[in-house]
C-alpha positions as a Markdown table, in Angstrom:
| # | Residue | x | y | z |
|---|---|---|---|---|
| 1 | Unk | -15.5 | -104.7 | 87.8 |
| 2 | Unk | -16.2 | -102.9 | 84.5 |
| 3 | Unk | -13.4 | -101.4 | 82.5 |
| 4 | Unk | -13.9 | -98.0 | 82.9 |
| 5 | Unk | -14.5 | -98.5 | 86.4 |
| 6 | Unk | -11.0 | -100.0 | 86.5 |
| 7 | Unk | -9.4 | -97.3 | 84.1 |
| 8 | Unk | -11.0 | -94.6 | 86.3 |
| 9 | Unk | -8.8 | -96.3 | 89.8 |
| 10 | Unk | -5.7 | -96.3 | 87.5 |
| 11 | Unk | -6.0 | -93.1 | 86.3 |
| 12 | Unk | -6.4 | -91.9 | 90.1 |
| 13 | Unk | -3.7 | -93.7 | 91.4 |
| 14 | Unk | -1.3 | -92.6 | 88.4 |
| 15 | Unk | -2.3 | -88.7 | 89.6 |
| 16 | Unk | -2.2 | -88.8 | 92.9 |
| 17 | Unk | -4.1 | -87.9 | 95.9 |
| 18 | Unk | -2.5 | -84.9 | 96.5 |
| 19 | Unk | -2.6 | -83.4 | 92.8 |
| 20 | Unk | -6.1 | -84.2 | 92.2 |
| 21 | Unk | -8.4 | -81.2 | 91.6 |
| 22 | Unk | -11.1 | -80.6 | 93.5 |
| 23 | Unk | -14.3 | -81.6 | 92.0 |
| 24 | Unk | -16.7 | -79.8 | 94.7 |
| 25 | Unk | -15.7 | -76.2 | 95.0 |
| 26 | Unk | -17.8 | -76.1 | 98.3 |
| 27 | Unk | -15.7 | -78.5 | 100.4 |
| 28 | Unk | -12.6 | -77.9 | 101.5 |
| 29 | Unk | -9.2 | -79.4 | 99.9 |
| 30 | Unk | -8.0 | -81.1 | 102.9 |
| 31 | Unk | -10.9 | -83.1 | 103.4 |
| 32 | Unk | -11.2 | -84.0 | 99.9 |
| 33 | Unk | -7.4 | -85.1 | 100.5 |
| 34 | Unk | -8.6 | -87.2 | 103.6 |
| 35 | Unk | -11.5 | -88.7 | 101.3 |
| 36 | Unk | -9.5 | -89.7 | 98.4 |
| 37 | Unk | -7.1 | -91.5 | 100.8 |
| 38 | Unk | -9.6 | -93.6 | 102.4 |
| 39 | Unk | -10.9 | -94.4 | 98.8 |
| 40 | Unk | -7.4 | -95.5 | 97.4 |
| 41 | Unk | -6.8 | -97.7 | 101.2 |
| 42 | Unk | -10.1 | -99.3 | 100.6 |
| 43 | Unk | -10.0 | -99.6 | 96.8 |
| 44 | Unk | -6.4 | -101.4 | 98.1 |
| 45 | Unk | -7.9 | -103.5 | 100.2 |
| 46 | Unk | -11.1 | -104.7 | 98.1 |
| 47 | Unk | -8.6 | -105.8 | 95.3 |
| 48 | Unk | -5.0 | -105.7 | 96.6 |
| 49 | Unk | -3.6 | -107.7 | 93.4 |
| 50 | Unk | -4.8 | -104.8 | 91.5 |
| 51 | Unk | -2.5 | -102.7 | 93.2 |
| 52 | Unk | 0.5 | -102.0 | 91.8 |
| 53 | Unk | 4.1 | -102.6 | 93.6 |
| 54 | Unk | 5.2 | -99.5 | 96.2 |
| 55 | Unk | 8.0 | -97.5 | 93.9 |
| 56 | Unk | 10.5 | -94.4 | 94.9 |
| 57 | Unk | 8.4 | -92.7 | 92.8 |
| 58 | Unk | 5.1 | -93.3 | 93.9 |
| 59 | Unk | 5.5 | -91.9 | 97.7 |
| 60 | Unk | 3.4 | -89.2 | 98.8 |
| 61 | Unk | 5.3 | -85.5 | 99.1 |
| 62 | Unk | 4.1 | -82.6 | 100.2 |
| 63 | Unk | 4.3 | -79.7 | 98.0 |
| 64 | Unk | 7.3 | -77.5 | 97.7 |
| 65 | Unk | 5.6 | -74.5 | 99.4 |
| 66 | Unk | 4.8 | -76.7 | 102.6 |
| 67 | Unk | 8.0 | -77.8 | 102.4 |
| 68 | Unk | 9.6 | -74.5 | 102.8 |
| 69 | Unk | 6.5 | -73.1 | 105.0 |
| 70 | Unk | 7.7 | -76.3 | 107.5 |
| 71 | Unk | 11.6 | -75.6 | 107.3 |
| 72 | Unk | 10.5 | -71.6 | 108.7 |
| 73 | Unk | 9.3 | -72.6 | 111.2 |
| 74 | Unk | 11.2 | -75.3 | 112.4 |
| 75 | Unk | 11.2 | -74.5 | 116.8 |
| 76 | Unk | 15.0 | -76.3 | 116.9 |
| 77 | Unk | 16.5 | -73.9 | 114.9 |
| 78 | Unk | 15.7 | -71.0 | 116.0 |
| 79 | Unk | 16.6 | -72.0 | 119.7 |
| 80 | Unk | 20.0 | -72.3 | 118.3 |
| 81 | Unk | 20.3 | -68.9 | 116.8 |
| 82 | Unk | 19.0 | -67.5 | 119.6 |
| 83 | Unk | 21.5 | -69.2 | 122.1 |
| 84 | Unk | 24.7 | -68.1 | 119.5 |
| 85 | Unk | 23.3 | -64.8 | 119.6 |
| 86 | Unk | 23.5 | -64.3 | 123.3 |
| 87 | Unk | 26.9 | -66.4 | 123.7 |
| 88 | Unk | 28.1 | -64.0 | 121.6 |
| 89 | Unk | 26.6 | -60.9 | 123.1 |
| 90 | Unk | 28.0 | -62.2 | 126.7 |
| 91 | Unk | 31.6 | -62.8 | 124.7 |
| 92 | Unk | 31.5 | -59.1 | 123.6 |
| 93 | Unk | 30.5 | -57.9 | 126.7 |
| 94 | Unk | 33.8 | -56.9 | 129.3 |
| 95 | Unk | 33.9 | -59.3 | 132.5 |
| 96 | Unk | 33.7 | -56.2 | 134.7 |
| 97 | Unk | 30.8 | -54.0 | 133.4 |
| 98 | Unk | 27.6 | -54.5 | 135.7 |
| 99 | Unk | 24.4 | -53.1 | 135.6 |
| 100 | Unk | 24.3 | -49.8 | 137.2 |
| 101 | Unk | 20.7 | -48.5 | 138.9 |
| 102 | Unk | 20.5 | -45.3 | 139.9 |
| 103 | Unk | 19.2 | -45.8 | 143.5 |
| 104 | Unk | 17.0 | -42.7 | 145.2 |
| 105 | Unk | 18.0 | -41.0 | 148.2 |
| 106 | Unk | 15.5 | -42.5 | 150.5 |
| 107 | Unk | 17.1 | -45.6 | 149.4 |
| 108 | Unk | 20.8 | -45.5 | 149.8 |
| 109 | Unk | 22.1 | -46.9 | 153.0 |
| 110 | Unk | 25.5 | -46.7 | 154.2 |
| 111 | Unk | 27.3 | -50.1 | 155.0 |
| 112 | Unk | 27.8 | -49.8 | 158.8 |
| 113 | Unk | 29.5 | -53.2 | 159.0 |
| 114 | Unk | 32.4 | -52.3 | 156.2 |
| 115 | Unk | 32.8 | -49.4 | 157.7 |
| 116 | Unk | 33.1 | -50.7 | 161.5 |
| 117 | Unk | 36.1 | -52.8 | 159.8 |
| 118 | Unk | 37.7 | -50.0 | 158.0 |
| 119 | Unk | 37.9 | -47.9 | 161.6 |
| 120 | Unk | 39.1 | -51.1 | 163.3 |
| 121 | Unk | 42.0 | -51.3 | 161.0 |
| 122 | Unk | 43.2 | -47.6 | 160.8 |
| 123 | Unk | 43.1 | -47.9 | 164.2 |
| 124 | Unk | 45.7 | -50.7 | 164.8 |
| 125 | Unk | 47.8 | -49.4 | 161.8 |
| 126 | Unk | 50.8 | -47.9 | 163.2 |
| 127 | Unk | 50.5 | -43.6 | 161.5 |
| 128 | Unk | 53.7 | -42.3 | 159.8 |
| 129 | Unk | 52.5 | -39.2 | 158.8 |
| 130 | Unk | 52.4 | -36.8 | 161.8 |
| 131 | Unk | 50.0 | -33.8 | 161.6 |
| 132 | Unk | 52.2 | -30.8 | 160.7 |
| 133 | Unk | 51.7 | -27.6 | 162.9 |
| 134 | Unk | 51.1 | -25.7 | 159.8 |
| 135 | Unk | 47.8 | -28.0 | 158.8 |
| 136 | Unk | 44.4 | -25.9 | 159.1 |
| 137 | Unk | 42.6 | -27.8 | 162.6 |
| 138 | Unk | 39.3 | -29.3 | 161.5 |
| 139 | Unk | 36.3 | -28.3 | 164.1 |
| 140 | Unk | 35.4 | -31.6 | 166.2 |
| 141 | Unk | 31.8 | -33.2 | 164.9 |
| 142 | Unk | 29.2 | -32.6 | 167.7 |
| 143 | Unk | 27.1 | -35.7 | 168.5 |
| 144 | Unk | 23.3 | -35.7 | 169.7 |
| 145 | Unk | 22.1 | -35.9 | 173.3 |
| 146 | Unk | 19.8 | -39.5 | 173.7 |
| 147 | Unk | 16.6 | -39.3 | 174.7 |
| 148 | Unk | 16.1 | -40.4 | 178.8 |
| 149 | Unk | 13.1 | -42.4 | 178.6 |
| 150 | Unk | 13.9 | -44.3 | 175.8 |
| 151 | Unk | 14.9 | -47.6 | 175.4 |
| 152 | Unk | 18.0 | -48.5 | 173.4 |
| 153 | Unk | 17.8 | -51.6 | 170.7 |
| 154 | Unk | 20.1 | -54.0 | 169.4 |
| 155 | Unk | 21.4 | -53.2 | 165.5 |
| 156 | Unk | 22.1 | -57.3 | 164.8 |
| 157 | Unk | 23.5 | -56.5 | 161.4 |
| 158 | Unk | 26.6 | -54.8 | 163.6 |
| 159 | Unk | 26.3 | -56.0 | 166.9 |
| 160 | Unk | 25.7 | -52.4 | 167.7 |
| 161 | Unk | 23.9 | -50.5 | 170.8 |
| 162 | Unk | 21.6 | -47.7 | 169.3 |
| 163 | Unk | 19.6 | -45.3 | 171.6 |
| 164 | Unk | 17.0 | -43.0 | 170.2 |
| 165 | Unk | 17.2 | -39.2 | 169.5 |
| 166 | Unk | 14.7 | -36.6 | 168.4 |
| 167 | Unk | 16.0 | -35.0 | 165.5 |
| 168 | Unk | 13.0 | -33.1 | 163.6 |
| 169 | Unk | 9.9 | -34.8 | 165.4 |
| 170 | Unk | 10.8 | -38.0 | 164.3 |
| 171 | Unk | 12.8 | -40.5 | 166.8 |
| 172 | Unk | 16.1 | -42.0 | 165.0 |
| 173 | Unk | 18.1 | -44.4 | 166.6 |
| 174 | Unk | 22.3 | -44.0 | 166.6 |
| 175 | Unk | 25.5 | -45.5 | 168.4 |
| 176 | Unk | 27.6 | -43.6 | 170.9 |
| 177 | Unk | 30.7 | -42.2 | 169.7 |
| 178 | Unk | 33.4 | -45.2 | 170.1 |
| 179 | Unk | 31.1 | -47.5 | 168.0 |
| 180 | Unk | 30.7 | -44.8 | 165.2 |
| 181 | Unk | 31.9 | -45.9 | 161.8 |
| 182 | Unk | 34.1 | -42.8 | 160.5 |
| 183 | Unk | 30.9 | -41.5 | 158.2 |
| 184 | Unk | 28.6 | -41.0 | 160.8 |
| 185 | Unk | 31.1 | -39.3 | 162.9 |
| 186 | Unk | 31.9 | -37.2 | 159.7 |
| 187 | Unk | 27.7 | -36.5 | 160.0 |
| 188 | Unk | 27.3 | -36.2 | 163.5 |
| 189 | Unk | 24.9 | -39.0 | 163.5 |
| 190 | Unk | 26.6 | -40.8 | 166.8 |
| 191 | Unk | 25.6 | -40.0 | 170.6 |
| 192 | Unk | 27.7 | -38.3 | 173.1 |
| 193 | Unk | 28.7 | -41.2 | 175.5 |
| 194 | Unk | 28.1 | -38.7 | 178.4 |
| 195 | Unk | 24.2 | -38.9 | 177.0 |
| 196 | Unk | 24.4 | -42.6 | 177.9 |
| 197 | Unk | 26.5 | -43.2 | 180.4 |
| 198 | Unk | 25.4 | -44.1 | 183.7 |
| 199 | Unk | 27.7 | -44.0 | 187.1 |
| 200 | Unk | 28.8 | -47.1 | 188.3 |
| 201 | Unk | 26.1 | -49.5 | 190.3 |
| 202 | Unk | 28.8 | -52.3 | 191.8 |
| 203 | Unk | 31.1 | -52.4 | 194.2 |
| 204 | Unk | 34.3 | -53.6 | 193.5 |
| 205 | Unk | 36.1 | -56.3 | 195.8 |
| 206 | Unk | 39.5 | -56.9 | 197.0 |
| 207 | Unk | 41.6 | -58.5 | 194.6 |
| 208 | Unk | 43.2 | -59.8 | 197.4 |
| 209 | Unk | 40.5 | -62.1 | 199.1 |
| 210 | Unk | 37.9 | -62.7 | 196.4 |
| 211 | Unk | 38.4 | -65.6 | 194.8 |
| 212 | Unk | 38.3 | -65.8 | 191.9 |
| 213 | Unk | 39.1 | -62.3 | 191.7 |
| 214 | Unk | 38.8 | -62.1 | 187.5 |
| 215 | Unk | 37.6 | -64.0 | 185.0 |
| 216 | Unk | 38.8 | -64.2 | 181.2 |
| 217 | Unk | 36.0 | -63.3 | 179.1 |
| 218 | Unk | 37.4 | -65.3 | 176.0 |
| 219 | Unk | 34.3 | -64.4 | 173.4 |
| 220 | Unk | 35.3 | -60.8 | 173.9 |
| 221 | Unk | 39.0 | -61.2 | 174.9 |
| 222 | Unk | 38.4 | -59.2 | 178.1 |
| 223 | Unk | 39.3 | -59.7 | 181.5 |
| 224 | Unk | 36.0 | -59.5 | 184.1 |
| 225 | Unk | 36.3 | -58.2 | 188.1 |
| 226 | Unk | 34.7 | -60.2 | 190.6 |
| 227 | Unk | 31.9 | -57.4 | 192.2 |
| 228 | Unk | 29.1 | -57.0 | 194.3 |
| 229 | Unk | 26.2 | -55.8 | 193.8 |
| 230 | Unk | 22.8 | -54.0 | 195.8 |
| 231 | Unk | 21.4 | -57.3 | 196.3 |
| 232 | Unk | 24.5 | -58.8 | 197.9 |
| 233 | Unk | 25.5 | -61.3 | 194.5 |
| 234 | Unk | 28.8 | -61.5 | 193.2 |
| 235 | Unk | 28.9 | -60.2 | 189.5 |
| 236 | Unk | 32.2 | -60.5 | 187.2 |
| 237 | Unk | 32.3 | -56.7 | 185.0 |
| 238 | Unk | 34.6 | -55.0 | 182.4 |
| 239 | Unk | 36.8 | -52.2 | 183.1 |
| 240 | Unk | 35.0 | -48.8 | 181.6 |
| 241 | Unk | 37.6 | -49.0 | 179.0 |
| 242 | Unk | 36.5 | -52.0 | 178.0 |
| 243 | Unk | 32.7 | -51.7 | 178.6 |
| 244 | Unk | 29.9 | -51.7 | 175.9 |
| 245 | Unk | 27.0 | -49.4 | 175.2 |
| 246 | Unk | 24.8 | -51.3 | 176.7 |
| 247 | Unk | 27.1 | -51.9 | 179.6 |
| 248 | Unk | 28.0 | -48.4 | 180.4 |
| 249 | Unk | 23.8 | -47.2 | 180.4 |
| 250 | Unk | 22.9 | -49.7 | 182.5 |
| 251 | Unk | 26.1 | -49.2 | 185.1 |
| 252 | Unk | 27.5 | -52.3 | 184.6 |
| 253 | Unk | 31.6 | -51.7 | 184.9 |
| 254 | Unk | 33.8 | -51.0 | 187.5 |
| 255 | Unk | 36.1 | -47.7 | 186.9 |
| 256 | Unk | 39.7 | -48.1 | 185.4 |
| 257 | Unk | 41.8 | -46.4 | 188.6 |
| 258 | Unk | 40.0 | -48.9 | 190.9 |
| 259 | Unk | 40.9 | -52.0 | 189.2 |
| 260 | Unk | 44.4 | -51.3 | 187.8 |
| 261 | Unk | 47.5 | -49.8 | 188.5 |
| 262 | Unk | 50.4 | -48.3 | 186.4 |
| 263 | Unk | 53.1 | -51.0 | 185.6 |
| 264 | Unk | 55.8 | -51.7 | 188.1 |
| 265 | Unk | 58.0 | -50.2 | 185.2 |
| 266 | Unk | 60.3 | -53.4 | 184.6 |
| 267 | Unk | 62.5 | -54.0 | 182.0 |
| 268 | Unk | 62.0 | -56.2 | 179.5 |
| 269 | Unk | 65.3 | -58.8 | 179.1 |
| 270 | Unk | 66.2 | -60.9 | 176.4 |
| 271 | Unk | 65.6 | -64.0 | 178.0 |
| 272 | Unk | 63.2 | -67.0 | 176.7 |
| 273 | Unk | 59.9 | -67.0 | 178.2 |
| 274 | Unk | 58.3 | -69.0 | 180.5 |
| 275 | Unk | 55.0 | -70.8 | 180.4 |
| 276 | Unk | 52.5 | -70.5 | 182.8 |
| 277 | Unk | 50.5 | -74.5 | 183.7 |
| 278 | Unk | 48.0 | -73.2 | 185.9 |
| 279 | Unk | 46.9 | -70.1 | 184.1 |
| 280 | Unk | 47.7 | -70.7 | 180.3 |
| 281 | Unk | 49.5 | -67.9 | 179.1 |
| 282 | Unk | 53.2 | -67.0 | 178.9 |
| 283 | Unk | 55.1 | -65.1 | 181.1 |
| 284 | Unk | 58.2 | -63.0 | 180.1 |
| 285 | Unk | 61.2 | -62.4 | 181.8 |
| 286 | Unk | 61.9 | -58.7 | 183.8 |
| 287 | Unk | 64.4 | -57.0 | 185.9 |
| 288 | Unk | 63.0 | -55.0 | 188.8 |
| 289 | Unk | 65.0 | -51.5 | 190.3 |
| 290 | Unk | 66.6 | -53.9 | 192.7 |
| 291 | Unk | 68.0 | -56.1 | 189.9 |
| 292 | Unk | 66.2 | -59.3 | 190.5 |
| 293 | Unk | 64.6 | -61.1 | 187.7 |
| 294 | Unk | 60.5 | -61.4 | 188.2 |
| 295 | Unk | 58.8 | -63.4 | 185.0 |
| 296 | Unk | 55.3 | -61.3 | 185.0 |
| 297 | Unk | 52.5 | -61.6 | 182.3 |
| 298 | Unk | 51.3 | -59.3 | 179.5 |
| 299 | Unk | 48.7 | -56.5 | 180.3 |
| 300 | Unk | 46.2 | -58.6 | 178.1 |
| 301 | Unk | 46.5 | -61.6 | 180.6 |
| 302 | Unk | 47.1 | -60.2 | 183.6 |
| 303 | Unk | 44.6 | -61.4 | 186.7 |
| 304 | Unk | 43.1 | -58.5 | 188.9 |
| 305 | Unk | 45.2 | -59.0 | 191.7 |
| 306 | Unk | 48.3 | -58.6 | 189.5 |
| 307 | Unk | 46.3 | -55.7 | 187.6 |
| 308 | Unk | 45.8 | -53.5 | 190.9 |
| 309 | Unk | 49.9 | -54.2 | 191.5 |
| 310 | Unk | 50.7 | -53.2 | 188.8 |
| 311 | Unk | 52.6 | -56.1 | 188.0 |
| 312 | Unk | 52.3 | -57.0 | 184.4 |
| 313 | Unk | 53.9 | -55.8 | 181.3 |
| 314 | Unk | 53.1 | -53.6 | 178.2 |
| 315 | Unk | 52.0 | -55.7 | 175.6 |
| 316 | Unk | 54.2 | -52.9 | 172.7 |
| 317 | Unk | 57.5 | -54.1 | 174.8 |
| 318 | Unk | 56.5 | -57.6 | 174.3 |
| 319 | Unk | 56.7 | -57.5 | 170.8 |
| 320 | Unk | 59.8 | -55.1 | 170.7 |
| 321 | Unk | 62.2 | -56.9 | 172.7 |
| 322 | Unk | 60.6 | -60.6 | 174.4 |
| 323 | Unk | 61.8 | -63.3 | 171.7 |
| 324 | Unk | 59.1 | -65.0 | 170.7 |
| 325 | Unk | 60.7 | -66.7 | 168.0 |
| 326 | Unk | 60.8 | -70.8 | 166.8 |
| 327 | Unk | 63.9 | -70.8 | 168.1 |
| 328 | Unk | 62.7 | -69.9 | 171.7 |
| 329 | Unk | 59.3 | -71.5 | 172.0 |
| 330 | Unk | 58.7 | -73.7 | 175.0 |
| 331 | Unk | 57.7 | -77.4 | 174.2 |
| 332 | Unk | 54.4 | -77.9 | 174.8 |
| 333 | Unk | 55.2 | -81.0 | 176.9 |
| 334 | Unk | 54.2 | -80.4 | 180.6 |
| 335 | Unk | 56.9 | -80.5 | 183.2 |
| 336 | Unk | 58.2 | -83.8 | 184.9 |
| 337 | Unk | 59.8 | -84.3 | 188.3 |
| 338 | Unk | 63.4 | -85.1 | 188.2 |
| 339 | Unk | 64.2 | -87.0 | 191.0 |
| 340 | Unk | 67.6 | -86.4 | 190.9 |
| 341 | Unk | 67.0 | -82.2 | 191.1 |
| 342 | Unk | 64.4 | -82.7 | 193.9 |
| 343 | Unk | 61.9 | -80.3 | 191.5 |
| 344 | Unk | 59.7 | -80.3 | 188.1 |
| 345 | Unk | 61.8 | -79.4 | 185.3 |
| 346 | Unk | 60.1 | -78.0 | 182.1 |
| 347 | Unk | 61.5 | -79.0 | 178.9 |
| 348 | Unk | 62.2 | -76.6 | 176.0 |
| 349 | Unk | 63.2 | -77.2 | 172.4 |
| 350 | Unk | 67.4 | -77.0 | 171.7 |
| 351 | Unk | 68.8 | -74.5 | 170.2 |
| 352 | Unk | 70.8 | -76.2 | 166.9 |
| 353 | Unk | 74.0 | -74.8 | 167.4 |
| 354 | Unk | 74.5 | -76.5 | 170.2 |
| 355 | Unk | 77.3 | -78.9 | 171.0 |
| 356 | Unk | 78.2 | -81.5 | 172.8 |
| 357 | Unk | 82.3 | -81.5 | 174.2 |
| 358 | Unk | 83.3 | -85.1 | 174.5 |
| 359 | Unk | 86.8 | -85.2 | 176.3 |
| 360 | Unk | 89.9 | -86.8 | 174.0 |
| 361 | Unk | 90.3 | -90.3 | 172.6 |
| 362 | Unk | 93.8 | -91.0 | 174.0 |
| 363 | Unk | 92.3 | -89.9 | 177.5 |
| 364 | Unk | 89.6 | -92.3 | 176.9 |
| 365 | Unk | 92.0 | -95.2 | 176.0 |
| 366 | Unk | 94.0 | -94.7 | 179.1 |
């Protein structure tokens, strides 16, 4: 290799490739970049004791503005600025705020099911606050008529009977008045139950030879007649009380004053309760006119028989005067027969203050 072949290679190598001019203005700098790295790897490999040792100093680096053009854009750091900036928007913002949309009129929809529950429980909550004499009377909320030949549907978001109306050439479709939540009854959108209601299609049986003459319903906690129907078949009912939407359009329940009586007006003693094997349920201790002591069931558990006697008791005087306590409850151990009584006995839970009287020591030692 001539000399100033050789001085040429230093002389490139001492520059390097990526401060070299370009010699051709027509072609661009990075392929001259690629070019005069392929000449130094095969000038390197051609000759490699003319190369000299690899030095700190002789590594490749980029220029400073690609260095800094590199850092911008680095995609990791501006992730992280991004995620501190909304951690510390949802910091700032208060745990209760929530978007609000303003919702159009044809879009609002009153919750039925909240308000079903809200009815339910101002219902059963005892009112302190009588009505004073003095308050101005607000005018009843008139329902609609339903429509004969329509068909009523099923409302499974409430478990609700609706029947259609004609309100403005358009059919709509609302409950009857006891399954109203308090808005609609506010609007008027409910149906008189008069509308709906059909007269009774069954013919009740006597209490007194039908057997069973009730059934406990206990997925709706009501207590079904024994019937009989146009076709002859027995049919267990509701009282009309009691009796759905669907129930009382189709006919389906047998009248309240043919199924049940007034109560035998007993008085409730302050005795423990009994607890009834055969039937389940509890029976409470009473004292007829005559003065004898009859244990009879709650109103709620009553069969039909006892029902059209009248012999059951007010489930309010239950809970006023029957103790119902720990103390009082009935083991739930069925009864055994004690041979020496001749008869089952039931056991209960004792009472803890009582004793046991033993006689005296000196009498026991003689």
């Amino acid at each position: 290799m001539s000399t100033a072949k050789t001085k040429k290679i230093m002389r490139r190598r001492q520059k390097g490739p990526l401060h070299r001019r370009s010699a051709r203005p027509d072609v661009p700098i990075g392929a001259q970049r690629s070019r005069s790295l392929a000449d130094s790897i095969a000038d390197r490999s051609v000759n490699p004791a003319s190369s000299p040792p690899p030095q700190s100093s002789r590594r490749l680096s980029a220029p400073a503005t690609l260095t800094r053009r590199l850092g911008a854009s680095d995609p990791g750091r501006g992730r992280s600025e991004a995620r501190r900036a909304r951690a510390d928007a949802r910091a700032s913002k208060p745990p209760a705020a929530s978007p609000q949309v303003n919702k159009p009129a044809t879009l609002k929809r009153q919750n039925a099911s909240r308000d079903l529950v809200q009815s339910k429980a101002q219902s059963n909550a005892p009112s302190n606050n009588a009505p004073s004499n003095n308050a101005p009377s607000k005018s009843p909320t008139h329902g609609k008529r339903a429509r004969a030949a329509g068909q009523p549907k099923v409302d499974f978001a409430t478990g609700r009977t609706l029947f259609p109306v004609e309100s403005g050439g358009k059919t709509e479709y609302l409950p009857i008045a006891s399954e109203a939540t308090p808005h609609e009854q506010k609007l008027g959108l409910f149906v008189e139950t008069d509308s709906v209601k059909r007269d009774a299609v069954n013919k009740p049986l006597d209490p007194a030879t039908a057997k069973p003459a009730s059934l406990q319903d206990y997925g709706t906690d009501r207590t079904l007649f024994a019937t009989e129907n146009t076709n002859g078949n027995r049919e267990y009912l509701p009282k009309e009380s009691e009796a759905t939407a669907l129930e009382l359009s189709q006919g389906k329940y047998v009248p309240d004053d043919q199924v049940e009586l007034p109560s035998v007006g007993n008085s409730v003693l302050d005795k423990p309760p009994r607890f009834d094997w055969n039937g389940q349920r509890t029976l409470f201790a009473t004292q007829a006119a005559n003065g004898k002591i009859e244990y009879l069931p709650k109103r709620s558990e009553a069969t039909a028989l006892e029902l059209s006697q009248g012999r059951y008791v007010k489930d309010d005087q239950i809970s006023a005067k029957a103790p119902i306590g720990a103390e009082n409850a009935m083991s739930p151990l069925k009864p055994r027969y004690d041979l020496g009584k001749g008869a089952n006995s039931t056991p209960s839970k004792p009472q803890q203050e009582r004793r046991s009287i033993y006689p005296a020591k000196a009498r026991l030692m003689g």
